[in-house]
Every structure is written in structure tokens, then in C-alpha cells.
C-alpha positions in Angstrom: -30.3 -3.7 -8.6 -30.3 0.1 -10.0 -30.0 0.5 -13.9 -26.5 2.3 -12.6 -25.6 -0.7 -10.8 -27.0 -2.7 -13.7 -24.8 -0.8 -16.1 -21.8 -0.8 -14.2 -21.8 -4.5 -14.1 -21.9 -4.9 -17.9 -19.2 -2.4 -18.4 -16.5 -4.8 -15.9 -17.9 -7.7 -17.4 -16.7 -6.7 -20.8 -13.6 -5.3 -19.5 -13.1 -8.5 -18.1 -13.9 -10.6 -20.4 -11.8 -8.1 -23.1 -9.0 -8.0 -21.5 -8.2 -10.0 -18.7 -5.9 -12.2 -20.2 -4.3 -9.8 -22.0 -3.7 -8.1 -17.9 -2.8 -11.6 -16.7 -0.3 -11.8 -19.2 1.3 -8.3 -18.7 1.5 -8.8 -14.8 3.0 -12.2 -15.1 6.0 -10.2 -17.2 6.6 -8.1 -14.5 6.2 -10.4 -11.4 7.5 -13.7 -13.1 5.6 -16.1 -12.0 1.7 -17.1 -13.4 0.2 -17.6 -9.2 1.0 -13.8 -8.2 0.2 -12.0 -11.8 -3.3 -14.4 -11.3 -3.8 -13.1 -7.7 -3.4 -9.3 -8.7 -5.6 -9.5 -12.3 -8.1 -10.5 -9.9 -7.3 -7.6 -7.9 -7.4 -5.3 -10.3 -10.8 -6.0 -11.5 -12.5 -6.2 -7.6 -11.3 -2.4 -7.7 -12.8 -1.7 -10.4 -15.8 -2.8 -9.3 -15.7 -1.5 -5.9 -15.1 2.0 -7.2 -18.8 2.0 -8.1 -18.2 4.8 -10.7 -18.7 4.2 -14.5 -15.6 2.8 -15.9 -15.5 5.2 -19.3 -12.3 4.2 -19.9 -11.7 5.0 -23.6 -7.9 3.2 -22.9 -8.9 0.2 -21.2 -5.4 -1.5 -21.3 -3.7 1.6 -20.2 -6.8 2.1 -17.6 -6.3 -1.4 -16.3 -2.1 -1.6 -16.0 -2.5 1.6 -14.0 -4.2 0.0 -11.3 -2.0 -3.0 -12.0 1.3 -0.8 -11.4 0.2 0.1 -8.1 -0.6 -3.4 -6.9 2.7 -4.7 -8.3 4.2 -2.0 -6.1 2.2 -2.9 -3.3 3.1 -6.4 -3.6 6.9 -6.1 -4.4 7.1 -3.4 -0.9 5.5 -6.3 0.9 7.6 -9.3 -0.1 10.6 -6.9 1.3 8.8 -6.2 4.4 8.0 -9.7 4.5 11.8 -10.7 3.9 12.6 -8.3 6.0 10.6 -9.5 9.1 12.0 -12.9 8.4 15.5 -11.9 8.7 14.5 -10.4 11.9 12.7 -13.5 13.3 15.8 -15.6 12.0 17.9 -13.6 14.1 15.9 -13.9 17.5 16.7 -16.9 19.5 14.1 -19.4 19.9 12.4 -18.8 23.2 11.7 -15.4 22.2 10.2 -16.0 18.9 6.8 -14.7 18.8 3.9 -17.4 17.9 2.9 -18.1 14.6 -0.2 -16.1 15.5 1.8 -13.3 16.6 4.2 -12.8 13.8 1.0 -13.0 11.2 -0.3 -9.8 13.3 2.9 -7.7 13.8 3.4 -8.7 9.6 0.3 -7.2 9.1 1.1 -4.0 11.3 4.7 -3.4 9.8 2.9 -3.6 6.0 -0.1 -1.5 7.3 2.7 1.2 8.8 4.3 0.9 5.6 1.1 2.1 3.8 0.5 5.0 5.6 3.9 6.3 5.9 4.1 5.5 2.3 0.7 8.5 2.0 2.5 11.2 4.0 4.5 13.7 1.7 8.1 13.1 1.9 8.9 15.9 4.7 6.2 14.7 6.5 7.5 11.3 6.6 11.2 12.3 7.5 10.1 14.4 10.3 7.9 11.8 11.7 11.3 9.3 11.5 13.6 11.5 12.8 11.9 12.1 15.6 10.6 8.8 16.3 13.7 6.8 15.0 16.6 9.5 15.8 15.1 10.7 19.0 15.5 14.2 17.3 13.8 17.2 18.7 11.9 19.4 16.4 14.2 22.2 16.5 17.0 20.2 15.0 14.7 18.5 12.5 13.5 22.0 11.6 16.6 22.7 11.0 17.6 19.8 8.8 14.4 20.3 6.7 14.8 24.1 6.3 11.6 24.9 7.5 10.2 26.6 10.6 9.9 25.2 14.2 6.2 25.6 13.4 6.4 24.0 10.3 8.5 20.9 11.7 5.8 20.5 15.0 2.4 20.6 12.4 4.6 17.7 10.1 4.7 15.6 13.0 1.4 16.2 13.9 -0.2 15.4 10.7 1.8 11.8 11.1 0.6 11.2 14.9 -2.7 11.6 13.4 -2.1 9.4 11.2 -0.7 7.1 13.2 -3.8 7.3 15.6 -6.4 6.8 12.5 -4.3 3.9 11.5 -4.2 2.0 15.3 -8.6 3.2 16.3 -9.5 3.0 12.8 -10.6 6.4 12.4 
């Protein structure tokens, strides 16, 4: 192990042992129950170690609930998805109800879609839906954004290409 390694190791362990509690307390205020706000403190601290960066946090409570925030957001957008998918298998009869296998996957793929639609820039993101929700063309999502036809095709470009990284992993 380098002395940066070394060094970065001591600076998470006393963050952790500083102020872990302290985290596990604040997240369990904001997702109510003790099992989740556990789950995410955890969380928090395995990205701070997997940033492999010095912490030099000189606010390590407000360092710390900004990660936080973004996991509780992660984790409140997935419950929905989640509640949403159910509703959606609740209204499928029986025989067509995917296996238990299969449902864990396409979960997985809706909250996966969900991240990456969630990184495009909001006119990016509409364009991509319209056209692939709406069946619009990209003149008439051009013209509902304000922007060029040229403007409107590189949008849905950029989101194809995300959509491609997302599905070979590139």
C-alpha cells in the first residue's frame, strides 16, 4: 500500500469514526426508518473511499450530507420506479407476468434508464421523449423547443448515444 493510499485510509477512517453516527442519524430523519438511513451511511462512505482522492474536507458534515442528498434522491426515484413497475405487474394478467427473474432484470433496466435520462440536460431529455414516446418528428420537436432542426436532430443524437453506452456498456 502507497503512503497516498495509506493516508487516504486514515483520513475515511476518522471521518467515519467522527461522524457516522451523526450521518446515520441525519439520513434516518429524512428516510424514516433506521434499515435504509443504515444502508445509505454505508453508502456514503464506500464513495468516499472509492473516489481515491484526499478527502480535505474542512466541512465534513456538510461534505458527507452532500453525498447523502444524492443517494436519498437516488433511493426515493427508485422506490417510485419500483412502485411503479409494481402497479404495472399488478395490472397484467397472470399468464403474462414475467418470471421473478425477469421482473428483477427489466427493474434494473427501467432504474438504469432512469439514471441516464436523469444525466441528459433537460432539452435533451424532452427531445429524446418526444420522439420516442410521442412519435414526433424532429421538425415539430424543433419547433416545440424553439431551436433549430439542426439543433433538435444533435439533441437526439447525444441521447441515442447514450442510450447505446448504457445497453454495450461503453
Amino acid at each position: 500500500m502507497s503512503a497516498a493510499e495509506f493516508a487516504l485510509q486514515q483520513e475515511v477512517h476518522a471521518l467515519y469514526s467522527n461522524h457516522q453516527l451523526w450521518l446515520q442519524g441525519w439520513l434516518r430523519r429524512k428516510l424514516g426508518n433506521a434499515f435504509d438511513a443504515a444502508d445509505l451511511a454505508q453508502d456514503v462512505f464506500l464513495r468516499v473511499l472509492t473516489r481515491q482522492q484526499p478527502v480535505q474536507a474542512r466541512e465534513p458534515r456538510a461534505y458527507l450530507s452532500t453525498i447523502a442528498r444524492g443517494l436519498v434522491i437516488d433511493h426515493w426515484r427508485r422506490r417510485e420506479l419500483e412502485l411503479a413497475w409494481l402497479e404495472t405487474l399488478a395490472a397484467m394478467p397472470e399468464a403474462e407476468a414475467p418470471s421473478p427473474e425477469s421482473r428483477l432484470i427489466l427493474l434494473e433496466t427501467l432504474v438504469s434508464i432512469d439514471r441516464m435520462l436523469d444525466s441528459l440536460k433537460p432539452a435533451v431529455r424532452k427531445a429524446f421523449l418526444w420522439a420516442q414516446l410521442e412519435g414526433l418528428t424532429c421538425p415539430q420537436i424543433a419547433q416545440r423547443l424553439g431551436v433549430s432542426l439542426a439543433t433538435t436532430e444533435r439533441y437526439i443524437a447525444k441521447a441515442l448515444r447514450q442510450c447505446y453506452a448504457l445497453h454495450f456498456g461503453s
